[in-house]
Backbone and ligand atoms as CSV (ligand in chain L), in Angstrom:
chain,resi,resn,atom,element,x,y,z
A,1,UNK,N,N,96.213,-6.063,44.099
A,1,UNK,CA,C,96.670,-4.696,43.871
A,1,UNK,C,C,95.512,-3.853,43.309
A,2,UNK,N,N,95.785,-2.512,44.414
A,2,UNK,CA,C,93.936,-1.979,43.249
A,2,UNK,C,C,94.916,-0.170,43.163
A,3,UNK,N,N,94.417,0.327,42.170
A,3,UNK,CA,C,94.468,1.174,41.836
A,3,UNK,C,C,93.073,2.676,42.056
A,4,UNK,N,N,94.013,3.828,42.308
A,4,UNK,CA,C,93.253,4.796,42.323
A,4,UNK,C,C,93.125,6.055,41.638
A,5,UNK,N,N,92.336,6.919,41.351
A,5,UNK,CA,C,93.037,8.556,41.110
A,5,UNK,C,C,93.081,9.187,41.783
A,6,UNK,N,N,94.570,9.736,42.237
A,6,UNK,CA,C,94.395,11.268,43.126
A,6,UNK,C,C,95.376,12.216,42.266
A,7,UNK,N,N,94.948,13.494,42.874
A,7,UNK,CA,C,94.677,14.413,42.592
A,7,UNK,C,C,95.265,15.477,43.336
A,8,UNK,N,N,96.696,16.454,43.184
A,8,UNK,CA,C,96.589,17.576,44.151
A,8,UNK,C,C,96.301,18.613,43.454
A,9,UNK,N,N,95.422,19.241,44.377
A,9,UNK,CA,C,94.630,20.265,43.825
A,9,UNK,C,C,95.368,21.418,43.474
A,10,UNK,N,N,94.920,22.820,42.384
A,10,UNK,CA,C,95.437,23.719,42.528
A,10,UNK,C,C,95.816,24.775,43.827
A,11,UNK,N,N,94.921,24.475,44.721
A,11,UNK,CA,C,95.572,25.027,46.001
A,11,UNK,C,C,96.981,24.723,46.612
A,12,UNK,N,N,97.174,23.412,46.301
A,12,UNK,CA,C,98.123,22.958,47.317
A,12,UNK,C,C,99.300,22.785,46.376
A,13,UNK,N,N,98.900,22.926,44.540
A,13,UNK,CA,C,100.050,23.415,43.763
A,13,UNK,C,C,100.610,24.860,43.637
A,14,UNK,N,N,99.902,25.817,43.818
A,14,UNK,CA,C,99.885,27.178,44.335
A,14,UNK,C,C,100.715,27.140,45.471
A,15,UNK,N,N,100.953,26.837,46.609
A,15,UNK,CA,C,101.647,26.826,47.874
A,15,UNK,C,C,102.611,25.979,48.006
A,16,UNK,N,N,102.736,25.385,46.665
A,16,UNK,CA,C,104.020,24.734,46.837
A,16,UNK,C,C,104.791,23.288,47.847
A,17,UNK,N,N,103.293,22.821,47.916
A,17,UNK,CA,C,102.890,21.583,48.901
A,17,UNK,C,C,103.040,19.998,47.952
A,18,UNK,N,N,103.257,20.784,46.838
A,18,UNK,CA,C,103.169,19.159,46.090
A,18,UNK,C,C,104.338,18.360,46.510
A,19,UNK,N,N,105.786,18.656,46.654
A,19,UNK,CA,C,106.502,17.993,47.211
A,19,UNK,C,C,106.366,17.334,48.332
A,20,UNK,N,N,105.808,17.616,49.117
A,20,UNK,CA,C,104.744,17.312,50.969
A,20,UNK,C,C,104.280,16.291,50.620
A,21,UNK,N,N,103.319,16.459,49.607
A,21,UNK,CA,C,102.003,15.446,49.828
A,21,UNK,C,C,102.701,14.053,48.983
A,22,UNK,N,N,103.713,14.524,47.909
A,22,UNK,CA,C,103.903,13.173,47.239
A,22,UNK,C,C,104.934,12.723,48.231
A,23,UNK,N,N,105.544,12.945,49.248
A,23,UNK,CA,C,106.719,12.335,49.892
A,23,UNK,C,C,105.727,11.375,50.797
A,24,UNK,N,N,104.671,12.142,51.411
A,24,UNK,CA,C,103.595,11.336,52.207
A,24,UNK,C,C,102.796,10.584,51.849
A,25,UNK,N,N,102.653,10.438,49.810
A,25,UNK,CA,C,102.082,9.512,49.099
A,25,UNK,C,C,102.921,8.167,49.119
A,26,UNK,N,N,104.524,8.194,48.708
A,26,UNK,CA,C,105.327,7.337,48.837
A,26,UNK,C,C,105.403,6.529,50.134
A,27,UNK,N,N,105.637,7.567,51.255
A,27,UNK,CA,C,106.192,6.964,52.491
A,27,UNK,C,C,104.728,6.428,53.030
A,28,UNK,N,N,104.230,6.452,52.690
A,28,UNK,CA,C,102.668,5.851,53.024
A,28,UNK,C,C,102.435,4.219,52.344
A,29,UNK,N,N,103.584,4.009,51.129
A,29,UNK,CA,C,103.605,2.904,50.405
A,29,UNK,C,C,102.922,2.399,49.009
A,30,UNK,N,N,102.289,3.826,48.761
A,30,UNK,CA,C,102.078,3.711,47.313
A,30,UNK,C,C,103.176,3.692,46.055
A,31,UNK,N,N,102.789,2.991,45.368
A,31,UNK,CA,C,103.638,3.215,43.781
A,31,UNK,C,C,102.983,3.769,42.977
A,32,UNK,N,N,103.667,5.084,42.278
A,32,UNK,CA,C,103.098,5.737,41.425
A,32,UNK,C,C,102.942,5.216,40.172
A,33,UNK,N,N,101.647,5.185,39.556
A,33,UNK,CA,C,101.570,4.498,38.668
A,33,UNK,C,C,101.275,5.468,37.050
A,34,UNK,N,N,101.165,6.195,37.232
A,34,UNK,CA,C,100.942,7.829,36.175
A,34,UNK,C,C,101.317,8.945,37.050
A,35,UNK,N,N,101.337,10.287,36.200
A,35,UNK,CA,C,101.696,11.108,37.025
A,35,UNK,C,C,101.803,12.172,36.085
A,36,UNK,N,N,100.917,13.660,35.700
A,36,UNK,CA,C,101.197,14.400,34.958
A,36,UNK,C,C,100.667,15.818,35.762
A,37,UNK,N,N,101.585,16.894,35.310
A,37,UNK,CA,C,101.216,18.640,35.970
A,37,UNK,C,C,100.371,18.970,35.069
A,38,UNK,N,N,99.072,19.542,34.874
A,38,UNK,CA,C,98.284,19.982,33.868
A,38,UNK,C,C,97.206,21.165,34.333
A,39,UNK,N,N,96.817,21.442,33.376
A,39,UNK,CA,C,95.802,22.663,33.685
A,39,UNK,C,C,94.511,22.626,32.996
A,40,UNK,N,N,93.072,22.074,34.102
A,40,UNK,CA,C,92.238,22.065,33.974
A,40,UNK,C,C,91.434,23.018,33.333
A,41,UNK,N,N,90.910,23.111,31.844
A,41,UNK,CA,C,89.916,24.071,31.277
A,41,UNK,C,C,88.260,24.123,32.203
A,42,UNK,N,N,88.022,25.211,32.219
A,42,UNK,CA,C,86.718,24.638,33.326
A,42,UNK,C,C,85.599,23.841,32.339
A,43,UNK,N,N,85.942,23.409,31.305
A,43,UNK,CA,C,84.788,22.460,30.563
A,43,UNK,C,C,85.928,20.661,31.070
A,44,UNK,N,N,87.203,21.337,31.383
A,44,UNK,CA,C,87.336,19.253,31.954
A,44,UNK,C,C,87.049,19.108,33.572
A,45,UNK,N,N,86.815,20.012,34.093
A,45,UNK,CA,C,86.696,20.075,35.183
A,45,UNK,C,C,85.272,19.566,35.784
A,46,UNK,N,N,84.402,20.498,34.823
A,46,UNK,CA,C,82.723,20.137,34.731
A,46,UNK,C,C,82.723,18.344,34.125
A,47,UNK,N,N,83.623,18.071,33.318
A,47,UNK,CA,C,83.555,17.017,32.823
A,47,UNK,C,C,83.619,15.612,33.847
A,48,UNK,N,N,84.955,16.587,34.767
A,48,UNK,CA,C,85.253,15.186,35.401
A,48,UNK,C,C,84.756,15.031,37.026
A,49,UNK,N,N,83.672,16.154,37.173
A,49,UNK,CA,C,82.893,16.425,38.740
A,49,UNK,C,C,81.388,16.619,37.927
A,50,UNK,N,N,81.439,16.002,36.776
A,50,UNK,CA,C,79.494,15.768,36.617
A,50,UNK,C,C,78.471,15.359,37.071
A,51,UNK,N,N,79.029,14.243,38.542
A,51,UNK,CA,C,78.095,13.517,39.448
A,51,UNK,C,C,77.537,14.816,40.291
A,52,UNK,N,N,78.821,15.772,40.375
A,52,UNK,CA,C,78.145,16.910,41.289
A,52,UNK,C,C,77.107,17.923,40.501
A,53,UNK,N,N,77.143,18.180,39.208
A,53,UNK,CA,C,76.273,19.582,38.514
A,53,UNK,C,C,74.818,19.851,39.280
A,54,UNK,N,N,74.309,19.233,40.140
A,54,UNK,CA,C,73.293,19.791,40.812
A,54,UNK,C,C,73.293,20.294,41.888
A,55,UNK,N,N,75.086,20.154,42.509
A,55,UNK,CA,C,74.930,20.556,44.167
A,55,UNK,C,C,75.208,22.284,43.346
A,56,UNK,N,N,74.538,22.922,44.735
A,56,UNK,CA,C,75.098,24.435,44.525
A,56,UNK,C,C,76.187,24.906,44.583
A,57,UNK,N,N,77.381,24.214,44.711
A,57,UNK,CA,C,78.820,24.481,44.882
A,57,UNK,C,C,79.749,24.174,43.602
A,58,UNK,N,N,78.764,23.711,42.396
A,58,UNK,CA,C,79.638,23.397,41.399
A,58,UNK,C,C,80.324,24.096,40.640
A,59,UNK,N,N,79.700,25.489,40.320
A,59,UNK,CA,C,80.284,26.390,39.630
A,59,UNK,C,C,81.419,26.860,40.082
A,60,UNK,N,N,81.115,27.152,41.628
A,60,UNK,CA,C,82.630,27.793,42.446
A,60,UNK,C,C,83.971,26.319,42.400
A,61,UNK,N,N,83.327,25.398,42.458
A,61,UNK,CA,C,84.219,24.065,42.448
A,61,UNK,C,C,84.795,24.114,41.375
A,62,UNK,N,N,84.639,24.362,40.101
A,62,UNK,CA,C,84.541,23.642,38.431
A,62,UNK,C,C,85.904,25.106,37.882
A,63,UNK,N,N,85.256,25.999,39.022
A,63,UNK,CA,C,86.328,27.244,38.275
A,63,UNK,C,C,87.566,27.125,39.558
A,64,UNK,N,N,87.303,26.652,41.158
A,64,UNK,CA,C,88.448,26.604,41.741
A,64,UNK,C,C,89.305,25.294,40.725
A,65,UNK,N,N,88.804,24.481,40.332
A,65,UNK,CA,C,90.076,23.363,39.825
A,65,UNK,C,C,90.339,23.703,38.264
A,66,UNK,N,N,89.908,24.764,37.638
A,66,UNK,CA,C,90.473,24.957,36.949
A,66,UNK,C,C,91.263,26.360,36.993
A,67,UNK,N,N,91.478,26.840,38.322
A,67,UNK,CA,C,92.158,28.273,38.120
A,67,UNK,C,C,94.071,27.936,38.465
A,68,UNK,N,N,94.632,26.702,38.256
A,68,UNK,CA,C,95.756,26.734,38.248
A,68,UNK,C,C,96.173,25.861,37.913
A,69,UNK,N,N,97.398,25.097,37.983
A,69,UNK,CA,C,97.642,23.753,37.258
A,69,UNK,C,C,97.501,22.443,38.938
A,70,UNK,N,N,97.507,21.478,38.288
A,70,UNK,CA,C,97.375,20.396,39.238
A,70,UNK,C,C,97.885,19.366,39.457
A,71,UNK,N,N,98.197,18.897,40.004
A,71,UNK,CA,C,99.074,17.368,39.713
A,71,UNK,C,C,98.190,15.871,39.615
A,72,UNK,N,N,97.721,15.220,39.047
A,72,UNK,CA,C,97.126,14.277,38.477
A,72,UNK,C,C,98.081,13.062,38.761
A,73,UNK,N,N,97.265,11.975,39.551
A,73,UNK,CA,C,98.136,10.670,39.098
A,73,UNK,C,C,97.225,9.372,39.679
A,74,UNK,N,N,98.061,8.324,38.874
A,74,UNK,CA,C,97.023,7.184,39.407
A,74,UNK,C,C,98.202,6.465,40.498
A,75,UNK,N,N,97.407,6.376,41.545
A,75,UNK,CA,C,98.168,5.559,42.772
A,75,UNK,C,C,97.871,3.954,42.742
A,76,UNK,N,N,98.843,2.797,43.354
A,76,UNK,CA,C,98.790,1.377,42.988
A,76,UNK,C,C,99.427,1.170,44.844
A,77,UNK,N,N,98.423,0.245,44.825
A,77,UNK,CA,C,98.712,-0.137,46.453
A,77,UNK,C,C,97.749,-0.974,46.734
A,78,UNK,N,N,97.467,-2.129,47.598
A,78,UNK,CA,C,96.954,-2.684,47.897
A,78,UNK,C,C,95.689,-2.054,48.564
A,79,UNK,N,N,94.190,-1.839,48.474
A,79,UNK,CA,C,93.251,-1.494,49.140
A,79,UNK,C,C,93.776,0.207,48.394
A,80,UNK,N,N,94.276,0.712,47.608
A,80,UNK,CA,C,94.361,1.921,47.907
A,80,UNK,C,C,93.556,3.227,47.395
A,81,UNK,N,N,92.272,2.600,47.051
A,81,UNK,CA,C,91.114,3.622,47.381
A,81,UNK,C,C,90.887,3.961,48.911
A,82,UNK,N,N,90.628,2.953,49.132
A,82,UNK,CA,C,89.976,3.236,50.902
A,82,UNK,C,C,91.294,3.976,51.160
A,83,UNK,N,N,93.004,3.730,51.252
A,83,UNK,CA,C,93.904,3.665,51.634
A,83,UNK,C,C,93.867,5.281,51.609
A,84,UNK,N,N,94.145,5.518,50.040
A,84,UNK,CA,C,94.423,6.928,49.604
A,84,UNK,C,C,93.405,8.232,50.316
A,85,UNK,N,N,92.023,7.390,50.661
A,85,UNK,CA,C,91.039,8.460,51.375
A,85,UNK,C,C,91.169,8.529,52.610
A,86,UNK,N,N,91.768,7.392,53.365
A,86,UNK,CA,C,92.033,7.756,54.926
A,86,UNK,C,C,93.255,8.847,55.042
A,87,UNK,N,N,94.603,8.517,53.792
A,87,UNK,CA,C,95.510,9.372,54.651
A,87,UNK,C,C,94.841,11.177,54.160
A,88,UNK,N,N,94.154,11.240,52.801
A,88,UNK,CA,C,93.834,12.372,52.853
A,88,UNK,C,C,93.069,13.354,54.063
A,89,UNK,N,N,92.016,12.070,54.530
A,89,UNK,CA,C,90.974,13.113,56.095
A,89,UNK,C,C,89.650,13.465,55.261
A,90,UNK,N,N,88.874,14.048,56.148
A,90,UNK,CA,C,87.131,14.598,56.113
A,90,UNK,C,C,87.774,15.153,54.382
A,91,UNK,N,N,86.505,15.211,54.024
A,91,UNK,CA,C,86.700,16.438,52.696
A,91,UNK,C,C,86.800,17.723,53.339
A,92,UNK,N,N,86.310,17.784,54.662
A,92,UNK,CA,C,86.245,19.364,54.970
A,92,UNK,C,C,87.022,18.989,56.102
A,93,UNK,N,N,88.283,20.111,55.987
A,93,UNK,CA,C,89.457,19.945,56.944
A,93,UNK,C,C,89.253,19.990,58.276
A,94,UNK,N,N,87.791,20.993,58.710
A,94,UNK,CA,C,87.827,21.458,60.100
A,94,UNK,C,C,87.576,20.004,60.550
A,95,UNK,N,N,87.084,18.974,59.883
A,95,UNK,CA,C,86.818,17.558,60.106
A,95,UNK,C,C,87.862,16.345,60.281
A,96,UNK,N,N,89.041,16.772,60.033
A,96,UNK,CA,C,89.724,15.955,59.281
A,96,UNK,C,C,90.648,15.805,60.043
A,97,UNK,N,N,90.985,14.301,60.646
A,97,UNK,CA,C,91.981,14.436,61.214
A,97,UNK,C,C,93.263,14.471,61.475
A,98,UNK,N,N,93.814,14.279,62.613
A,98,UNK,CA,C,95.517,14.831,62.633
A,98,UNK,C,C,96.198,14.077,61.834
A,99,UNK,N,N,96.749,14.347,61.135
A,99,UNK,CA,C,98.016,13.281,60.388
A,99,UNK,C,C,97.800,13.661,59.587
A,100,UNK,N,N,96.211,13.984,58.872
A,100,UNK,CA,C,95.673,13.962,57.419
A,100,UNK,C,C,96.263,14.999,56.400
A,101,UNK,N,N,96.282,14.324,54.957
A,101,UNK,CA,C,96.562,15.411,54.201
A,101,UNK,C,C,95.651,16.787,54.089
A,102,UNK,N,N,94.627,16.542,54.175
A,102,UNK,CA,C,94.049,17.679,54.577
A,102,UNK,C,C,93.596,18.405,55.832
A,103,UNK,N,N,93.898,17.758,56.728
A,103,UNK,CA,C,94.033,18.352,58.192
A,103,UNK,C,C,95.562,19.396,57.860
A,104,UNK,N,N,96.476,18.800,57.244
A,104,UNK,CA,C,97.460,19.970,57.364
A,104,UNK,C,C,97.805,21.071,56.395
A,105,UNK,N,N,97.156,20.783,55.143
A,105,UNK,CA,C,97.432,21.502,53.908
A,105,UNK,C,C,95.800,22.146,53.489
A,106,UNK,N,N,95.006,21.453,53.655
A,106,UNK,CA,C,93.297,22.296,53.015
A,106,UNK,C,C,93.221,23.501,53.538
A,107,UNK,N,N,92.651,24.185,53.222
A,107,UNK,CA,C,92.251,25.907,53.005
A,107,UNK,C,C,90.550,25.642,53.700
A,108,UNK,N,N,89.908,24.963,52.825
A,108,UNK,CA,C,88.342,25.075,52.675
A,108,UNK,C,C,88.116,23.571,52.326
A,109,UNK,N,N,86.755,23.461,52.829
A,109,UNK,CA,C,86.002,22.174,52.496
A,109,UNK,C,C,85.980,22.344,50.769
A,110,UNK,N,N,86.275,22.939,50.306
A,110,UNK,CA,C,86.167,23.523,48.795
A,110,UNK,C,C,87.917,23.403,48.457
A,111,UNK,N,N,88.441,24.065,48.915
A,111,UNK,CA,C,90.272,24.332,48.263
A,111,UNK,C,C,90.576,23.174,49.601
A,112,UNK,N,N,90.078,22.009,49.351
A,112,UNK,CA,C,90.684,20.682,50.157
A,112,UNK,C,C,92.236,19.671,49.442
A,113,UNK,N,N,92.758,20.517,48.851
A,113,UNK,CA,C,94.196,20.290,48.741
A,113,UNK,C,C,94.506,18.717,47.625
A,114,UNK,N,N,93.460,18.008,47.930
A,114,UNK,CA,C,93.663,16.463,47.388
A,114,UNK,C,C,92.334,16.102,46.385
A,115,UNK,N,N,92.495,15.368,45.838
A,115,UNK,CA,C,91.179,14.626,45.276
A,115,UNK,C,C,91.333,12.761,45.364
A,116,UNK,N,N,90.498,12.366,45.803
A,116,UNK,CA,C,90.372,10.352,45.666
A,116,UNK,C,C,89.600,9.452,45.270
A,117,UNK,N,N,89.201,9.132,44.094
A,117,UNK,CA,C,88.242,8.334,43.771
A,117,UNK,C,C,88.071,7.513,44.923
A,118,UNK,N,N,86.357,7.489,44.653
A,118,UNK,CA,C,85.874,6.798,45.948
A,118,UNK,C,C,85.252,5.454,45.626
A,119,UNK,N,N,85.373,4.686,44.575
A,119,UNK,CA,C,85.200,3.138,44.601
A,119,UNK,C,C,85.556,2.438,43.864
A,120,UNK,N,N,85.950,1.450,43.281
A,120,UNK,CA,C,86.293,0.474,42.288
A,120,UNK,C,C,86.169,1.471,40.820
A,121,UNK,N,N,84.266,1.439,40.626
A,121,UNK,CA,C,84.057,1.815,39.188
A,121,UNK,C,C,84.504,3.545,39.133
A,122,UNK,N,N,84.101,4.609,40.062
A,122,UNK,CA,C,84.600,5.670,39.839
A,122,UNK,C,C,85.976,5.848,39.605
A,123,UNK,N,N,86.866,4.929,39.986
A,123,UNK,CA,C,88.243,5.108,39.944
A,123,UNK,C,C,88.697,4.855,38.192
A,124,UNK,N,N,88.097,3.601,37.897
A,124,UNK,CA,C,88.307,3.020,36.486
A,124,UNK,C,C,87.718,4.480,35.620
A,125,UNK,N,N,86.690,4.853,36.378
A,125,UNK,CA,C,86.406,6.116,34.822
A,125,UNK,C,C,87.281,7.295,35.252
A,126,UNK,N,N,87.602,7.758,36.720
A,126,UNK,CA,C,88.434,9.144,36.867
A,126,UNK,C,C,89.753,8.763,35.409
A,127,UNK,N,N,90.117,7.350,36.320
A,127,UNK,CA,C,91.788,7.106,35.238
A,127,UNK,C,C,91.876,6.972,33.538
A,128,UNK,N,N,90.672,6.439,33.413
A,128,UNK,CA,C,90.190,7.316,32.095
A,128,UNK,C,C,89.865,8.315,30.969
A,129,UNK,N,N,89.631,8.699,32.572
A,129,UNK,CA,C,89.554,10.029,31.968
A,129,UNK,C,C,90.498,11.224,31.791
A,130,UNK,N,N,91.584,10.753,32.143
A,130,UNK,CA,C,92.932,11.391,32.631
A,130,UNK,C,C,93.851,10.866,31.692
A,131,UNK,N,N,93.963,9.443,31.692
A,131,UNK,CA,C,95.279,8.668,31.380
A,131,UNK,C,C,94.673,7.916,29.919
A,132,UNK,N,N,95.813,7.372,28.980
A,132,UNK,CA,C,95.693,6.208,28.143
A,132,UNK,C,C,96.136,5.249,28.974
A,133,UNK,N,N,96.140,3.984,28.473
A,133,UNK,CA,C,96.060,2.725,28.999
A,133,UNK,C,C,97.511,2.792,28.798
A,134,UNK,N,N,98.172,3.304,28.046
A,134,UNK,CA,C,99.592,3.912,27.399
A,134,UNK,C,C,100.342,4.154,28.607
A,135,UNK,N,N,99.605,4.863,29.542
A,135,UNK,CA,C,100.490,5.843,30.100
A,135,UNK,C,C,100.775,5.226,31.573
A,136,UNK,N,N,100.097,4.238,31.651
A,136,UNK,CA,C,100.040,3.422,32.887
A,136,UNK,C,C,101.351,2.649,32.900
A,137,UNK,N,N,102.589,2.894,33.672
A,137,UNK,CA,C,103.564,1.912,34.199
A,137,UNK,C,C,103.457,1.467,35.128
L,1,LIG,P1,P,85.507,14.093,48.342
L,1,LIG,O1,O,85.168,12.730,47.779
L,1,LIG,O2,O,86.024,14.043,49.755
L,1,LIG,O3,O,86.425,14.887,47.431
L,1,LIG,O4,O,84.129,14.914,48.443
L,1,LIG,P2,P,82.853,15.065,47.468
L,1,LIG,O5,O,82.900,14.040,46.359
L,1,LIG,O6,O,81.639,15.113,48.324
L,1,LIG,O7,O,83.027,16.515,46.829
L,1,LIG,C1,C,83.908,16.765,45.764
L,1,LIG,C2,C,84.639,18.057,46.033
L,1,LIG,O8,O,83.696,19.129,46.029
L,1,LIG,C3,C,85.323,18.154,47.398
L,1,LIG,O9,O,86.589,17.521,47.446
L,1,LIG,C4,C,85.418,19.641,47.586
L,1,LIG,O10,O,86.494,20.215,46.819
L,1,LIG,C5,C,84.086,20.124,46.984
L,1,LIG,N1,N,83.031,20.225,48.009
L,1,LIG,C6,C,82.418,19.200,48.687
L,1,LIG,N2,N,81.480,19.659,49.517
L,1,LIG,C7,C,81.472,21.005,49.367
L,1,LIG,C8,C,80.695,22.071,49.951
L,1,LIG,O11,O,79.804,21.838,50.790
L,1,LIG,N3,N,80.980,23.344,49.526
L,1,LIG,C9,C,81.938,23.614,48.592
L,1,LIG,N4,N,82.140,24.904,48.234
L,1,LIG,N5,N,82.683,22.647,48.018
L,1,LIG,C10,C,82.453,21.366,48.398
């Protein structure tokens, strides 16, 4: 069993898609394993996309995820890093294919609707950085 963090973004909490994406989180065969609505200050935002502070897109990134609230949770599924990033699609939607959560809900390679830790150790620090060990059922 491996665990992940995702993430729906303030875009796709704005439009009222969070019900969408978690029905397609479930029916996909994940168990939710955390799960909180919150609102990113743009200093946790910078905090928790620090691998990026040198691309030129961080500032516009750091203030899109903190301009609304978001839905946060850790997903439990077998393989479900790799798992959780296939059903999401490309980071950039025009990429991304049919089925994908972001083929049907992303805006922009930027307002891409989802977030997925992308390996073993990034996942252990996203959920960290989010969750107590508390909060994990
Ligand atoms: P992910 O793992 O698919 O989320 O992609 P990355 O780790 O490469 O990028 C993190 C996030 O930064 C993405 O999900 C997008 O929200 C944003 N992003 C990535 N590439 C770009 C870009 O070229 N321009 C802008 N404006 N945002 C980007």
């Amino acid at each position: 069993m491996e665990r992940t963090l995702a993430i729906i973004k303030p875009d796709a909490v704005a439009k009222r898609h969070t019900g969408k994406i978690l029905e397609k989180i479930e029916a996909a065969g994940f168990r939710l394993a955390a799960m909180r609505l919150m609102s990113l200050s743009q200093r946790d935002a910078e905090g928790f996309y620090a691998v990026h502070r040198e691309r030129p897109f961080f500032g516009s990134l750091t203030a899109f995820m903190s301009s609304g609230p978001c839905v946060v949770m850790v997903l439990e599924a077998p393989d479900a890093i790799r798992k959780w990033r296939a059903l999401m699609g490309a980071t950039d939607p025009a990429k991304a294919e049919a089925g994908t959560i972001r083929k049907e809900f992303a805006e922009s390679i930027e307002r891409n609707a989802t977030h997925g830790s992308d390996a073993p150790e990034t996942a252990a620090a996203e959920i960290g950085y989010f969750f107590a060990g508390m909060e994990l059922v």
